[in-house]
C-alpha positions in Angstrom: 81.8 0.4 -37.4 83.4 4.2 -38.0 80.3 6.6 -36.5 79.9 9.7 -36.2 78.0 10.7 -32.7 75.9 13.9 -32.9 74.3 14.8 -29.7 73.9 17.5 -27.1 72.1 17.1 -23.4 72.3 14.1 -20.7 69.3 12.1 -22.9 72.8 11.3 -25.6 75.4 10.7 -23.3 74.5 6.9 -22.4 74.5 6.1 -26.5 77.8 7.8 -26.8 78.6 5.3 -24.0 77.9 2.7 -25.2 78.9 3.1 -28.5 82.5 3.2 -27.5 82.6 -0.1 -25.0 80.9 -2.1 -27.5 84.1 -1.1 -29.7 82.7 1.3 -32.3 84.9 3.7 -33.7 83.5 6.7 -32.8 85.7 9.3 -34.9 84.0 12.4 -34.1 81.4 13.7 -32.1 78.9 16.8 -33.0 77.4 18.8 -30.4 75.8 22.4 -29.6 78.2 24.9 -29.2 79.4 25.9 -25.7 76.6 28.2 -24.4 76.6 30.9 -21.6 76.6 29.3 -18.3 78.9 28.6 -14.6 78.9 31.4 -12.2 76.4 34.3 -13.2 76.2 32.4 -16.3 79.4 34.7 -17.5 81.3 31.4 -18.8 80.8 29.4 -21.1 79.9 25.8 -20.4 80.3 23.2 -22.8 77.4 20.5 -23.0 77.3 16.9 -21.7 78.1 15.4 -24.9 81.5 17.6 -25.6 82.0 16.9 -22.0 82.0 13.0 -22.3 83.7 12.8 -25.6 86.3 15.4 -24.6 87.1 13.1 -21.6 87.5 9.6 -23.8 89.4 11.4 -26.4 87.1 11.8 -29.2 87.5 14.9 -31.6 84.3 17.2 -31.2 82.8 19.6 -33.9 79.9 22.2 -32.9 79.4 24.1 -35.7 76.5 26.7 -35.9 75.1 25.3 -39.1 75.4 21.9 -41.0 74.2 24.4 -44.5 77.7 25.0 -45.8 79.2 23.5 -48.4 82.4 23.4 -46.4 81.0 21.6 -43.6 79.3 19.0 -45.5 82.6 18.2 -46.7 84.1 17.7 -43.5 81.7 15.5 -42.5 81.5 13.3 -45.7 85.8 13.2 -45.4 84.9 11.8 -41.9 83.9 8.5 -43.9 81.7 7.2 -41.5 79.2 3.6 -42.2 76.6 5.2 -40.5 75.9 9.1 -38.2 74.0 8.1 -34.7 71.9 10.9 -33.6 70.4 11.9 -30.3 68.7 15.0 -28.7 71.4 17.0 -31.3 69.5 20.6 -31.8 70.5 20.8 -35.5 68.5 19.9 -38.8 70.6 17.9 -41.0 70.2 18.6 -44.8 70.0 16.1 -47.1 74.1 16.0 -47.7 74.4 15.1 -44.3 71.8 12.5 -44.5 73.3 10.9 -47.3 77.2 11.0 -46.4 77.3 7.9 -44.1 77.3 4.6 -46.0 74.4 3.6 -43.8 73.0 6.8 -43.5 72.0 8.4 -40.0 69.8 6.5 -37.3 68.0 8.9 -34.6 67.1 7.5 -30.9 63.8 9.0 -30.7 62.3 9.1 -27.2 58.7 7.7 -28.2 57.2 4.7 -29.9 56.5 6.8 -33.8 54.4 8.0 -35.1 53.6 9.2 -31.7 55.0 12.3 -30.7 57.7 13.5 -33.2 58.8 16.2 -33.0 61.5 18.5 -29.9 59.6 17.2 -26.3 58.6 14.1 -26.6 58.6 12.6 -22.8 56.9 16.3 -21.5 54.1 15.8 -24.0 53.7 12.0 -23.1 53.5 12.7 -19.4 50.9 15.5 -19.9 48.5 13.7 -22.3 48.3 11.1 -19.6 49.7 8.2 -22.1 50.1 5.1 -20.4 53.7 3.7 -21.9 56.0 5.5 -23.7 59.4 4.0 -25.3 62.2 4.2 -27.7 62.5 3.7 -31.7 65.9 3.5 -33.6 64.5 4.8 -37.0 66.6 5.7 -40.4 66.5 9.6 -40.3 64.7 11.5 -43.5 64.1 15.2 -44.6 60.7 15.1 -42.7 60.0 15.5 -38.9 61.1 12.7 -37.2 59.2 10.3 -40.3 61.7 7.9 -41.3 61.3 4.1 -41.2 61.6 2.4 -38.2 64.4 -0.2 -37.4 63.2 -1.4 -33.6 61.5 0.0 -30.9 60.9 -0.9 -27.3 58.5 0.0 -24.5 58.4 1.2 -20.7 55.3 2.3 -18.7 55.4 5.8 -17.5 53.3 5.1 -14.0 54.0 8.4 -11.8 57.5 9.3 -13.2 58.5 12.8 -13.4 60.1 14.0 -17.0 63.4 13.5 -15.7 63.1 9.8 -14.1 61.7 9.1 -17.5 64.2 10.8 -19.8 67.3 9.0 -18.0 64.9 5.1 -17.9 65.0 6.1 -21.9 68.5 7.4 -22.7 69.8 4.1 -20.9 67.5 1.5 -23.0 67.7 3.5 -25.5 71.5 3.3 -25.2 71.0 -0.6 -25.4 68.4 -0.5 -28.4 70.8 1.3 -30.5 73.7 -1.1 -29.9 71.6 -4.3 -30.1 69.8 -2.9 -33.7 74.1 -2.0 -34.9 74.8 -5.5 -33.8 72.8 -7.3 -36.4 71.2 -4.8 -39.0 70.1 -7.6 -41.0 67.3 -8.2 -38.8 66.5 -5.2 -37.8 65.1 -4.2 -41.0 63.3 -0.5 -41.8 59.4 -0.6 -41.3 57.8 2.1 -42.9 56.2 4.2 -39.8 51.6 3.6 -39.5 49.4 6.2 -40.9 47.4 6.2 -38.0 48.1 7.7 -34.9 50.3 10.3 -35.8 50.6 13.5 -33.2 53.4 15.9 -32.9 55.1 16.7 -29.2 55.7 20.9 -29.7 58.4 22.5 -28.2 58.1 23.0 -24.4 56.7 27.0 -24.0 58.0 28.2 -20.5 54.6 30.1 -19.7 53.4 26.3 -20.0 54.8 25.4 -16.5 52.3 28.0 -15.0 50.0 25.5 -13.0 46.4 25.9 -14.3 44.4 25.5 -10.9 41.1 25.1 -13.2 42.2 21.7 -14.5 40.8 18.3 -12.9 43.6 17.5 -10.3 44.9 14.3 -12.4 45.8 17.2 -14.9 47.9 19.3 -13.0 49.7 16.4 -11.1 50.7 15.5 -14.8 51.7 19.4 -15.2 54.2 19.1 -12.1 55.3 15.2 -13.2 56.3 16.8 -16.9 57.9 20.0 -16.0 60.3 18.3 -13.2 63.2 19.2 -13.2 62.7 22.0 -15.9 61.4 24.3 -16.1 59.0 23.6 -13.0 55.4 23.5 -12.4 54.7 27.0 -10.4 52.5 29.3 -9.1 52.7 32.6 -8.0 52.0 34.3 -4.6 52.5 37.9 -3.2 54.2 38.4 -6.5 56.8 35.7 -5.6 57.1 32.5 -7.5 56.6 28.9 -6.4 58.3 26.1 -7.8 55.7 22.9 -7.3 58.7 20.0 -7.6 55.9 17.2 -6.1 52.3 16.9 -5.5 49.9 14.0 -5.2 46.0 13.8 -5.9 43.7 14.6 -3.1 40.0 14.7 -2.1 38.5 18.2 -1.6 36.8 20.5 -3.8 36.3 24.7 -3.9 37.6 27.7 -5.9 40.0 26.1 -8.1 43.3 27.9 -6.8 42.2 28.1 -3.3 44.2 26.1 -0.4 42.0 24.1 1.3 43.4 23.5 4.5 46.9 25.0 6.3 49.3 21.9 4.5 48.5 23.1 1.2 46.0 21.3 -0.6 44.8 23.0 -3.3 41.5 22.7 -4.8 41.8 22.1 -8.9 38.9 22.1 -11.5 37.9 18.9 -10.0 39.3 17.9 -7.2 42.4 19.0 -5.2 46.6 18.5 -4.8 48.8 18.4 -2.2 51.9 20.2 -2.7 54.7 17.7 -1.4 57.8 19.3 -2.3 58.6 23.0 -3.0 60.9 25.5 -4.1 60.5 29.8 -3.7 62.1 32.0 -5.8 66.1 31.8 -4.8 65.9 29.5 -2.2 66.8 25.4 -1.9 64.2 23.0 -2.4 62.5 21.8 0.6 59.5 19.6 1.2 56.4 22.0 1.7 55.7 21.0 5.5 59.5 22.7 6.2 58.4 26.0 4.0 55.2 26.1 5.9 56.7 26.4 9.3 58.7 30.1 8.2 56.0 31.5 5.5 52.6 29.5 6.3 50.0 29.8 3.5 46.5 29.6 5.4 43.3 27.9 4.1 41.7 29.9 1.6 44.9 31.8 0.4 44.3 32.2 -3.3 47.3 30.9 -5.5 48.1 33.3 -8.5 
């Protein structure tokens, strides 16, 4: 098939992948714009996606907006059977929808209706859902509400957003090529009714650990906001990254360390911190930070 790739972070790169050494024609590739990054963040840094196509000789486009008459064109002219979409940061209007001859398909990292919308796998993780997975469904105007074409499950267990986001970009990778491979079978299902919940945006101020949760909670906060932004707290005025922590037995003040290897007592019951990062320095695990800046038992955590 002639497809047009249009995707952005690490999540899309495997698709892209694959897409190419299963013999596609992949005859342009849309991304986000360079942004502000490198050294001081003074240069800017193309994204994975421009990266990846750049390097296997694929012409990439990163306009601003898909709203102009001009660039609808330019896509349309592209003449593409169908537009794959992953993680790409742009709305498409309805031109854009309707250009390809098979219109666009979007590797959504949930099983829909559950969590559309920008973070699914962060949202997942914190609500404490069981499996997650992948659907390959025929992008519409609405929020992530188009029919579904196949879909394919994985169990979260203990995995940190990150372990999860790469387990899903690579079967996803695979979902999208085997659905391509015979369409005929993989035919759109109109998404349930039921069950329908939407995955906002990730706020930073959300990776502020909330001591007063049960401790299953806030080990969910540090498995969700690993590697970004990161679960922290704050002490002396300096901040904390939490990178790991485990479930524990203890109780007290919720935000109170409970002994000197930093366990910390939660709403109901208590974590211990495994793995840590201070403002500015490498990551370390938390029995190395102890040794230079101890934190005592009964240090309150901001």
């Amino acid at each position: 098939m002639r497809i047009i790739f249009m995707g952005t972070p690490d999540f899309a790169v495997p698709a892209l992948v694959a897409l190419v050494e299963a013999g596609h024609e992949v005859v342009a590739a849309y991304s986000q714009p360079p942004r502000p990054g490198g050294r001081r963040g003074k240069e800017l840094t193309p994204s994975p996606i421009h990266k990846e196509a750049e390097a296997r000789g694929i012409e990439v486009r990163h306009p601003v907006s898909l709203k102009s008459a001009e660039e609808q064109a330019e896509f349309a002219a592209l003449e593409a059977d169908v537009a794959v979409v992953a993680a790409y940061g742009l709305i498409l209007p309805q031109a854009i929808l309707d250009a390809p001859r098979l219109g666009c398909l979007n590797i959504h990292a949930s099983i829909l209706p559950r969590w559309r919308g920008a973070a699914p796998i962060q949202r997942a993780i914190l609500a404490g859902d069981p499996t997650t997975g992948v659907t390959i469904m025929q992008m519409e105007a609405g929020l992530d509400t188009g029919p579904m074409l196949s879909t394919l499950r994985t169990t979260i267990d203990r995995k940190t957003a990150g372990e999860l986001t790469a387990e899903l970009a690579d079967k996803g990778a695979r979902l999208l090529i085997d659905t391509l491979r015979d369409l005929k079978v993989h035919r759109p299902v109109s998404q349930p009714e039921d069950g329908v919940t939407y995955a906002r945006k990730i706020d930073k101020a959300e990776a502020r650990i909330d001591f007063s949760q049960s401790a299953d909670a806030v080990e969910r906060q540090v498995r969700a906001f690993m590697p970004a932004p990161g679960a922290f707290f704050e002490l002396g005025g300096e901040r904390y990254k939490v990178l790991a922590a485990d479930v524990a037995e203890g109780s007290g003040e919720p935000g109170t360390a409970l002994d000197d290897a930093l366990a910390v007592a939660c709403g109901s019951g208590a974590i211990r911190v495994r793995r840590i990062q201070r403002a500015g320095k490498p990551a370390m695990d938390t029995a190395d930070l102890l040794r230079g800046r101890p934190i005592p038992a009964g240090t309150r955590l901001g």
